[in-house]
N, C-alpha and C positions, 0 to 999 in steps of 0.2 A: 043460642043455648045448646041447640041441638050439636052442632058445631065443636061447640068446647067440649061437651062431651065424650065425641069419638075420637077425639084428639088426645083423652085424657086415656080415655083404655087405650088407646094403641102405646102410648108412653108405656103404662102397667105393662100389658103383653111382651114390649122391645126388652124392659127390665127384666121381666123372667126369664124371655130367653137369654138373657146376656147371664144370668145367673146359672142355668144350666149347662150353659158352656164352660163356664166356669167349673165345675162344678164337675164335668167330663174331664175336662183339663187334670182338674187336682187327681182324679181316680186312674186316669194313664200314670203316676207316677207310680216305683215299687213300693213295697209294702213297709220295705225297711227302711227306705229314704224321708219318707212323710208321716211325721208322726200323729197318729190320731185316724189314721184312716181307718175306711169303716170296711176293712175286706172280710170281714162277716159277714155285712149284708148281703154277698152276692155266692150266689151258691157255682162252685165248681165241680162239673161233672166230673165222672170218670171214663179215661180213656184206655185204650184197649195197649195203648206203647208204655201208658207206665204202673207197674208189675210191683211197687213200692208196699211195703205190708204197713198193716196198720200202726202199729207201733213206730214206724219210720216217719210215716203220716204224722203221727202227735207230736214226735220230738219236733217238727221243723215246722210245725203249724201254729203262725204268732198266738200267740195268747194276747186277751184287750180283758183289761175291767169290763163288767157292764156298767153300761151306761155311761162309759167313756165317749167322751169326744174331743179330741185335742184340732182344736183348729190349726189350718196351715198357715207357716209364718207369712205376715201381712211384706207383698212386694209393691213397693211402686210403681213399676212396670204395670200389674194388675190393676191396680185403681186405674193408670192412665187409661186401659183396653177399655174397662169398665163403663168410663167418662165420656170414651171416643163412640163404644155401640149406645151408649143408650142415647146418644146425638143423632147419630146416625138415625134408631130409630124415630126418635122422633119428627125429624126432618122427613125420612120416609111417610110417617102417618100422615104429617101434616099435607104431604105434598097429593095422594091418595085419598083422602076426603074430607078434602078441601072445597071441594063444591057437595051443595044438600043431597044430588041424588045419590052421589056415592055412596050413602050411608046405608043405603036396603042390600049392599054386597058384603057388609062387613062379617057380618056370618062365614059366609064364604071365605073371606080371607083366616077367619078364627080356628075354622076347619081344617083348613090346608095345611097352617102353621102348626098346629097340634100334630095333624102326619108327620111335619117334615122334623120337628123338636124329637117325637117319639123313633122315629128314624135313625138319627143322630143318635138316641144312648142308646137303642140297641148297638149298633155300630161298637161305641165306644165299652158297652160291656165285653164283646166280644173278643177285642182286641186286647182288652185288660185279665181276659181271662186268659187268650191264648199266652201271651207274656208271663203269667203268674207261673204258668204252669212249666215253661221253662227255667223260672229260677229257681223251682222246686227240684225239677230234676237235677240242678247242676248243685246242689248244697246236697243230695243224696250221695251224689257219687263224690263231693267233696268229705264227705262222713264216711263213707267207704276205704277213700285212699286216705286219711286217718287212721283208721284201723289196721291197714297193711303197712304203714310205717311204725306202727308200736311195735307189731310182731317182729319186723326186720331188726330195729332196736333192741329185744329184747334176745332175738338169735346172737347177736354181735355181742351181746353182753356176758352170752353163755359160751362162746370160743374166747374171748378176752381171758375168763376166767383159764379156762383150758389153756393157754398160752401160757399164765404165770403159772401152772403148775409144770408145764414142760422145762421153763426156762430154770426152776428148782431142780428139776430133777439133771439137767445138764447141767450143771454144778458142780452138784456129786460128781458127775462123771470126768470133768477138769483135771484131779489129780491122778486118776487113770491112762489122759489120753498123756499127759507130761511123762508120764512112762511110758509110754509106746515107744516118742519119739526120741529118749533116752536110749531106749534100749536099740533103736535106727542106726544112731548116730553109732553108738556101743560097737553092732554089726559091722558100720561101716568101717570105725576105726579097726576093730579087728581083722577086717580084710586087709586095710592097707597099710598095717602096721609094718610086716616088710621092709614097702617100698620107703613107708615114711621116717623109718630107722636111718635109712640110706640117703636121707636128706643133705645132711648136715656133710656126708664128705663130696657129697654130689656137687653140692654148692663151691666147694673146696674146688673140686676137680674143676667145673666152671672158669672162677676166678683164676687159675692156675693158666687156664686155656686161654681167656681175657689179656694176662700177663702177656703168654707168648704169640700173643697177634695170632692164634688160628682162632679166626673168627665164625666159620661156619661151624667148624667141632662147639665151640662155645654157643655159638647161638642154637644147633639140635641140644645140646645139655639143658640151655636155658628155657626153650619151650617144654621139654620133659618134665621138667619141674614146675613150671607154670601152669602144665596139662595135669600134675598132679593136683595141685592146690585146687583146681575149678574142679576134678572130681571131689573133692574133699568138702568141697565150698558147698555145693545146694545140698548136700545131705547134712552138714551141720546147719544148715539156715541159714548163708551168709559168715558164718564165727570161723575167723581167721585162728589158724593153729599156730604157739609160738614159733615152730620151727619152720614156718616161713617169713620171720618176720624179715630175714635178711634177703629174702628175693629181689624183691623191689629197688635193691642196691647194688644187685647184681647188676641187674637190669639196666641201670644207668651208668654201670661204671662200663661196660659192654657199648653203651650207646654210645658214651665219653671217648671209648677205643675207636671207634668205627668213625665219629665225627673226626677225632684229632686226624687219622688217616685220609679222610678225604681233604682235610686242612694243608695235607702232604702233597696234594693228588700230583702235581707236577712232580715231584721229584719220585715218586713212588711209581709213576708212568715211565721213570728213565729208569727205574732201578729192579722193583719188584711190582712187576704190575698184576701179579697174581693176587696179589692183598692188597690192591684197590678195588680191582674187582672182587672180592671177596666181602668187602668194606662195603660195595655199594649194593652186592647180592641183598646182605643182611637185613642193609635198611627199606633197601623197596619191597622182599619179604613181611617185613615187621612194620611197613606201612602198610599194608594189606589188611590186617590180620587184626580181630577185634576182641579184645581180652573179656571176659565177664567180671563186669562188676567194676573194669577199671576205666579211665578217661583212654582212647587209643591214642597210640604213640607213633608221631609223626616223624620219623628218623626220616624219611624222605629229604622232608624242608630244613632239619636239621644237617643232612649230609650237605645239602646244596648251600645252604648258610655257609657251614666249614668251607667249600668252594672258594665260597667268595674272600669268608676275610683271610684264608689262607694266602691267594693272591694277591689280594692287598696288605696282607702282613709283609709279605717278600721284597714291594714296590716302592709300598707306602706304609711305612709304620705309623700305630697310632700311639701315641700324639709322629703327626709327622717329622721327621726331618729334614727343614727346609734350607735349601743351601744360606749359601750366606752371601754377602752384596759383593757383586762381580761374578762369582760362581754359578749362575744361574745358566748361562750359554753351555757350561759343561755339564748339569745336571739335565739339561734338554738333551743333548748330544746321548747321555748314557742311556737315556727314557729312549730315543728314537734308534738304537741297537737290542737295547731289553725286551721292549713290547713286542714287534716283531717276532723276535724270536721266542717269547711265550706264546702267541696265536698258534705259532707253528708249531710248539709242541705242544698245543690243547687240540691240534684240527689231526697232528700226526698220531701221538700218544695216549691222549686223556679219553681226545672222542672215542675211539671203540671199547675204551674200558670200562663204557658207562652206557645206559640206556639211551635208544634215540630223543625221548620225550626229555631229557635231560637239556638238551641242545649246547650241549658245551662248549663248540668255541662262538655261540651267540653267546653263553652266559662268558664265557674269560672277554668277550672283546665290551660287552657293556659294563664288569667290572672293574678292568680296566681300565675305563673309561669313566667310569664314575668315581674310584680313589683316583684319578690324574685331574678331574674335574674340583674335588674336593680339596687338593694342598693347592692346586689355583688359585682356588679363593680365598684359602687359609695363608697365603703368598699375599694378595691381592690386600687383605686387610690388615695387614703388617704395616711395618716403615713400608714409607714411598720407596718403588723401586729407581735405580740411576735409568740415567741414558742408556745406559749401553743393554743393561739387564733388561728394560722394556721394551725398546727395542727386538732384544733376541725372544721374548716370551710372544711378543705380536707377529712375528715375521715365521715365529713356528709352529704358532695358533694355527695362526689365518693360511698358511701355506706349506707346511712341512707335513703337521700331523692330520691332513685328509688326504695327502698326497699320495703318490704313488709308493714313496718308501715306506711310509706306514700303514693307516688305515683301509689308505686308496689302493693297495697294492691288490695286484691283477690274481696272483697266487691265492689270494684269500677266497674263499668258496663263499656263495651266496648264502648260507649259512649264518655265516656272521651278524647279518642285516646292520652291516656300519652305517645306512640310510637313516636309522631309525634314533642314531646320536643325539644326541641335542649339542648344542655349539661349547664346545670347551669356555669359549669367551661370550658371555652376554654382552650386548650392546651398552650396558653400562661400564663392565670392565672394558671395554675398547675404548669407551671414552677416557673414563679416568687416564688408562696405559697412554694413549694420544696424547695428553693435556701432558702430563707430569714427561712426557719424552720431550713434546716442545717447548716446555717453559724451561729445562735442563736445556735441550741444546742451543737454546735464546742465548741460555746464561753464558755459555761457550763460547757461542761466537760472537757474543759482543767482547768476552775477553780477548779473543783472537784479534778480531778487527784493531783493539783498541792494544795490542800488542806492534800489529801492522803499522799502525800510525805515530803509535811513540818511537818505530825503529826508524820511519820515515824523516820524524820530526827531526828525532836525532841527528840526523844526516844535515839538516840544514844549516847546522852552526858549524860543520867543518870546516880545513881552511882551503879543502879542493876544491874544486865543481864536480856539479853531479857527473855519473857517472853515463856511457852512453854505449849505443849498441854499435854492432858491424858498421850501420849505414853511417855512423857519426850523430844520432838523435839524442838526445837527452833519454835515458831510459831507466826506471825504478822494479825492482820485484814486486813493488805493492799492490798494482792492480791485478796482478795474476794470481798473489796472494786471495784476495780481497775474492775475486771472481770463484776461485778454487773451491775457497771455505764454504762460499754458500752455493756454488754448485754439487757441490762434494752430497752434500746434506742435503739437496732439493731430491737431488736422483736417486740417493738410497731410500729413502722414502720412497720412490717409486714402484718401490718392492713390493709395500704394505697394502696400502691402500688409498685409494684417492682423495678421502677427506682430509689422511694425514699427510697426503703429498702438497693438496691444496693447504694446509696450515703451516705447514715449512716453508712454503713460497711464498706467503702470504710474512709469514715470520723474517723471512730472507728481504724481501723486501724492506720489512717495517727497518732491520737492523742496518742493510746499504742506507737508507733515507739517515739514519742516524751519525753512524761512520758519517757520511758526505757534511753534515750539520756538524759534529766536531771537526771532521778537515776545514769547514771554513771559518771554525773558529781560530782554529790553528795560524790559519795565515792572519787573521789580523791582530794576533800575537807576534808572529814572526815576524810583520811591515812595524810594527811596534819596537822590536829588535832593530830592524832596520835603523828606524830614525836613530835609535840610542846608536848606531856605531857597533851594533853586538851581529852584522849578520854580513861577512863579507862577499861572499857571493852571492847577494839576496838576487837579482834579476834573472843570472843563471837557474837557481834553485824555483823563482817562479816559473820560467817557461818549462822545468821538467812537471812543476806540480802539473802544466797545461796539459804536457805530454801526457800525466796520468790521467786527466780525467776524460782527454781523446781517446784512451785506450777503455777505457769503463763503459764509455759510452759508444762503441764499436763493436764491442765485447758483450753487452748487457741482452742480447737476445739469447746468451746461451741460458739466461735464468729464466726464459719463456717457456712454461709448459705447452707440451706438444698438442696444437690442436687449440691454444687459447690464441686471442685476438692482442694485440701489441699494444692496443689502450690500457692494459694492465699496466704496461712500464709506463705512462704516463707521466706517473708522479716520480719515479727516479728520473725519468730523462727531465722532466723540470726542475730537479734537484741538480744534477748534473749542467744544464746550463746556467743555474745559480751561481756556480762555484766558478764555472769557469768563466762567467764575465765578470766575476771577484778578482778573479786571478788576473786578467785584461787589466781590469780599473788599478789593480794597484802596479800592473808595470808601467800602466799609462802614467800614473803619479810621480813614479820614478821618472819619467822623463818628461814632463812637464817641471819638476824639480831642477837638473839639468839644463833646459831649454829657456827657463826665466829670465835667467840675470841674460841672457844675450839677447833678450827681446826689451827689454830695459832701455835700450837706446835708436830703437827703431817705432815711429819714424826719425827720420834726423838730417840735418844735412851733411852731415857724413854719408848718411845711405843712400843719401841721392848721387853723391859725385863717385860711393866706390860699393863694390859688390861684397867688401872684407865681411861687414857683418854677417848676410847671408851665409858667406863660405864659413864661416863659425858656427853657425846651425846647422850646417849642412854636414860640418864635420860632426859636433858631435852627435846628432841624429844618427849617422852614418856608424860612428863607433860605438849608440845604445844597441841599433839595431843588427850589431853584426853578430849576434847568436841566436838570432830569430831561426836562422836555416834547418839549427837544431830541434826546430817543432815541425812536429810531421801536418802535413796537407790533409785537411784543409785549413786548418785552424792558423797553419801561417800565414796567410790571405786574409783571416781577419787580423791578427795583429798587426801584421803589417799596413792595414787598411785604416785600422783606427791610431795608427801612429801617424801616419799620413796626414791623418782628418787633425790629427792632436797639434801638429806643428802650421798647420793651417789656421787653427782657430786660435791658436797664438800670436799669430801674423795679426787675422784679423784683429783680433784685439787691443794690441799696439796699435792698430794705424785708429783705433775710433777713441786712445785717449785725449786727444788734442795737441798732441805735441809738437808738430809742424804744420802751418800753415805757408801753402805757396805764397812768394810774392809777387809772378808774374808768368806768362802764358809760360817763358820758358822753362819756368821749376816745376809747373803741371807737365810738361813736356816730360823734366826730365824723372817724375814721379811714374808717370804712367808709361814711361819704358821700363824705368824698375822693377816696375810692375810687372812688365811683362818677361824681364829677365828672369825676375826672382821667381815668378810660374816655371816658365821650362828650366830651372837650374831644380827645381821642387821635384818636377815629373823627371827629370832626368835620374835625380838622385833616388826615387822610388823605384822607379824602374831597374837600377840596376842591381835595385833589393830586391827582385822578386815580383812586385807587387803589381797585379795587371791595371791595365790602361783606365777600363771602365769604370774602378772603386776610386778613381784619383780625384780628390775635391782643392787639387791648386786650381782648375780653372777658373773657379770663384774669383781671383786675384786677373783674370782678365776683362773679366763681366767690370772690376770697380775701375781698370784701366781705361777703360771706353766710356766710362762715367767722368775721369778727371783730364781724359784728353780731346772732348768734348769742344768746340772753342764757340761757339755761339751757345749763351746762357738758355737766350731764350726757346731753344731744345731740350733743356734738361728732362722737364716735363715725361718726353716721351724714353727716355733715358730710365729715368726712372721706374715707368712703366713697366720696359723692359726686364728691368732686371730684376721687378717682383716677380715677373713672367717667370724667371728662373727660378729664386729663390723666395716662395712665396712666405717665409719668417721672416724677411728683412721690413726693419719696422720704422717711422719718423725719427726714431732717434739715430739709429744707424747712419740714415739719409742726410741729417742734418748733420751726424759728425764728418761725412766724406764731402759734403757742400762747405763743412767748414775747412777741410783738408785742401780744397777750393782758393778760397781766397778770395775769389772776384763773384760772388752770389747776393747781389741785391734781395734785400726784405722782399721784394714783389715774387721775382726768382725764385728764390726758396719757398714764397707761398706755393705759388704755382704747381713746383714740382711734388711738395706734399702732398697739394691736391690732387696730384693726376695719379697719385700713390695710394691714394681712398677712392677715386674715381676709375680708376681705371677697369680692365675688366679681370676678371677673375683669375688668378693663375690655374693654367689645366694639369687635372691630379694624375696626369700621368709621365709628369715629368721623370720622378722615381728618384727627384735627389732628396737628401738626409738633410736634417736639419744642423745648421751651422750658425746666421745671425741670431736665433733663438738661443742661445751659448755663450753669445759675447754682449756682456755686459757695457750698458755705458751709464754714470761714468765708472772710474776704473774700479773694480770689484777685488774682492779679497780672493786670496789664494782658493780655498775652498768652492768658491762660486764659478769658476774657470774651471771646474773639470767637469769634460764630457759626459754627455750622458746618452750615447750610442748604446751599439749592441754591448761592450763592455759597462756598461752603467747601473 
């Protein structure tokens, strides 16, 4: 019991003071912030800092109802405080006497807490009063500076007025001062009535002096008058007088004189160079000089403008005058004597007559330069120019006009600064000018070429033979023609520039490859003539075509740029051996034509008992080949080589259709002595053609002798052997026509030696003979299948 008791007053106690606190809390806030406070109740001394009368005291001293009390608004926050101490206390109490004896101190504790409570609001009176008493100060002196802004307001109010009575009275005074400056102006005109009388012939006399080119008299006139009108000007305000209205026309017609003269300056330097310079005095004077009231007058840039298009008036009129097609080489020729000689009279004449900052013959050499640049282009985007016109405009671009006759020249003074040119030809007009020169000189020389070849052609149906040199050679103009045209054209180019030298030779070449491609079409035209009976000296006319393309191809390093590698001509030189083993194959035709009908009867037994056949081949071989001599070395070594081989593989031919079979040891006897006659009658009779020892393929005709004079069969074998050894195209069928040429070869026999023809060993590749059984057909083949297909094939 005792227990609950003290348990129950220390809760009471914890409660009050928590209410207290509270209650300190609400009284710290201001007066004006918490409504209902009770700052009556607490008396505020007076302190000696503040000096406030009483009447200042009331106004700013809250006024409360009695018996007001407006509680403070209910916070959450609060009750939670509230909730949290009176826990606290009671946790406190309970924990403090909680056992019986404890309770004979609680007095003591009662006592203490009442100190430390009373404590506390003195404190917080304190603190509340010191505070009070600052916001009282600060709304004193806010009521104060109140009051010195009303006064200030109320001063500002009484000059405002005093203003709008000033600005009345300067009003009135308006039409007074507009007579002051009436009568200003009055004075002033009175004074310079005078001068201003004398305007109007001034002007005259002016214009008069304009007229006769005295430029400096005209221009002192002109500022006299100009110097008039700006006195005249700030004393009327700005207000121009009629009788200056014509100034300002002086003034340009004056300019107009002075420019047109500097438009002259070259001819005014040879003639009267007192009034260039005069001309140029004026305007650099009158660049100078700043008019009132007007925009200044740049007669400077004006005079040096005149400069220029006066130059280019003289050079290059605008619109230009551009030559006409062909005449271009001569309007370059007069430009590269004209210009020149204006430098020279801008570096002799013009320069001293003109100030240095001027730079005159820097300004005549880029003007110059710029109308000679601008009918380029105005040229450039015309018609295409021809050959010849593009040419002379690239050749005098790129090399004439920086040269030493013009631009480059040594006489020209650093002055000039011609470094500083930009290129007459942009890289795209060089291209263009290249293209349209080479695709024109294409068109040329293919017409040339194909002029060369019709004259040629022509030649071939006459009823002479070609024609031939000193030495007795068959010899034509065509290839010297032919070499000429596109040398002629490679080398002048050589002039320009290397891309276009390399497109010309490139172009030269593509047009020989072409020529050679119609010459070969030409001859199998003319072998077409032939057969018709329409070409009487065709074999003749072949071996000169031979001669030509010996000469082409002897000749063809002169179209080698200097310093290129000879794989270039590749492709002509293997056009050039095209032709000319055309030209081979079809004389070889002709004599394989010829050569036919008398191989028709061989073998035979005629040919075994007498040599006539032979001497009939031999003649006429002898009488195809007797103009051979007329082809020059080396090329008569191949003809005559492949005639050789031609009458050879006719031979052979004949002997593998089957047409004699021996009947006994003696007719093999006397076959493979024929054989062996009809070899040296072969080599004798080539030989006294010309034709060296080593290209001669009659010996084949001894290798099949040793084959048919053989007399024990069962040898052949190694016979055979042999003579694949030699000629490793000879194949079973050959074999078996010379074994039937035989006579006496048993089925076993003729296996055998076939076999030892697949068995045997390998023929060695360095024999170096040509192939000939691979040529001759068995059985007997059509005309077309018999012709050679050597170096002429």
């Amino acid at each position: 019991m005792l227990s609950h008791l003290a348990s129950a007053e220390a809760q009471s106690r914890t409660a009050e003071r928590a209410k207290a606190s509270q209650r300190g809390q609400r009284n710290s806030q201001p007066a004006w912030a918490t409504p209902g406070s009770h700052l009556h109740s607490y008396h505020i001394s007076s302190s000696p800092r503040h000096t406030m009368d009483s009447a200042a005291k009331d106004r700013i001293q809250p006024t409360l109802l009695p018996g007001s009390s407006c509680p403070g608004p209910e916070w959450p926050e609060q009750e939670r405080a509230e909730q949290l101490a009176r826990g606290a206390a009671l946790k406190w109490a309970s924990g403090i006497f909680y056992r019986p004896e404890q309770l004979a101190r609680l007095g003591q504790y009662r006592s203490r807490e009442v100190q430390r409570t009373r404590f506390l609001e003195a404190r917080i009176k304190s603190v509340v009063q010191s505070y009070l008493e600052g916001v009282q100060t600060g709304v004193w002196q806010l009521a104060r500076a109140l009051e010195a802004v009303q006064g200030t307001r109320e001063a500002l109010s009484q000059a405002h007025h005093l203003l709008q009575g000033l600005s009345q009275t300067s009003q009135t005074l308006a039409p007074l001062r507009e007579r002051v400056v009436q009568h200003k102006q009055l004075q002033v005109l009175t004074q310079l009535l005078p001068r201003l009388q004398a305007v109007p012939a001034a002007m005259a006399h002016t214009q008069t002096l304009i007229d006769a080119q005295r430029f400096l008299e005209a221009y002192v006139s002109l500022r006299e008058l100009e110097q008039l009108q700006e006195e005249t000007w700030a004393p009327l305000g700005g207000l121009e007088l009629p009788v200056f209205q014509g100034l300002g026309l002086l003034a340009e017609a004056l300019g107009r004189a002075v420019e047109a003269a500097a438009g002259a300056a070259g001819r005014l330097a040879r003639e009267d160079p007192a009034l260039l310079v005069a001309a140029v005095r004026v305007a650099e004077v009158e660049t100078e000089r700043t008019i009132l009231g007007q925009v200044p007058r740049d007669w400077r840039q004006r005079c040096l403008r005149a400069l220029q298009e006066g130059l280019e008036r003289i050079h290059f009129s605008s619109p230009p005058v551009l030559p006409e097609p062909g005449a271009l080489a001569g309007w370059l020729e007069a430009l590269q004597v004209a210009l020149p000689a204006e430098l020279a009279t801008a570096e002799a004449l013009v320069a001293p007559c003109c100030p240095p900052h001027y730079n005159v013959v820097q300004l005549w050499a880029h003007t110059l330069h710029s109308g000679l640049r601008r009918s380029v282009q105005q040229l450039l985007s015309g018609p295409e120019l021809g050959a010849a016109d593009a040419f002379a405009l690239l050749h005098w671009a790129l090399h004439v006009y920086m040269g030493k006759e013009m631009m480059g020249n040594l006489e020209l003074g650093p002055e000039a600064d011609v470094s500083q040119l930009a290129p007459l030809l942009t890289p795209e007009n060089i291209e263009q000018l290249e293209a349209a020169f080479v695709a024109q000189v294409q068109v040329s020389v293919a017409q040339w070429l194909q002029k060369a070849l019709d004259g040629e052609v022509a030649e071939w149906s006459k009823e002479q033979e070609p024609n031939t040199d000193p030495s007795g050679f068959y010899h034509s103009p065509m290839p010297a023609i032919v070499l000429q045209i596109l040398a002629e054209n490679i080398q002048v180019t050589s002039l320009i520039s290397d891309s276009l030298h390399r497109r010309v030779h490139d172009m030269a070449l593509s047009e020989l490859a072409a020529f050679l491609r119609s010459f070969s079409d030409a001859l199998i035209r003319f072998s077409r003539d032939h057969l018709r009976g329409e070409a009487p000296h065709y074999v003749p006319y072949l071996l000169a075509a031979f001669n030509h393309q010996s000469a082409l191809s002897s000749s063809l390093s002169v179209l080698l740029p200097d310093g290129e590698a000879s794989g270039v001509l590749a492709p002509i030189e293997s056009a050039l051996d095209d032709v000319q083993r055309r030209i081979c194959r079809l004389v070889l035709e002709a004599l394989q034509v010829e050569l036919q009908p008398l191989f028709a009867s061989l073998p035979s037994r005629q040919w075994l008992l007498s040599s006539e056949l032979l001497d009939g081949v031999c003649e006429q071989t002898s009488h195809f080949c007797q103009d051979f001599w007329r082809v020059r070395k080396p090329a008569v070594q191949l003809l005559l080589a492949e005639a050789e081989r031609t009458v050879v593989l006719q031979y052979l031919r004949a002997l593998m259709q089957g047409r004699l079979v021996c009947r006994g040891a003696d007719e093999r006897t006397q076959a493979a002595e024929r054989l062996r006659h009809d070899a040296a009658q072969l080599k004798e009779l080539f030989l006294g053609l010309g034709l060296e020892e080593s290209a001669h393929c009659a010996p084949v005709l001894l290798a099949l002798r040793e084959l048919l004079n053989l007399h024990d069969p069962t040898l052949l074998g190694l016979e055979v052997a042999g003579l694949r050894q030699k000629f490793p195209d000879v194949s079973e069928d050959h074999v078996s026509a010379l074994l039937d040429l035989r006579g006496d070869v048993s089925r076993e026999h003729r296996q055998a030696a076939l076999s030892s023809l697949q068995a045997g060993p390998p023929p060695s590749p360095s024999t170096g003979r040509r192939a000939l059984f691979s040529l001759v057909p068995t059985p007997t083949p059509s005309l077309s299948s018999c012709l050679p297909s050597g170096p002429c094939s």
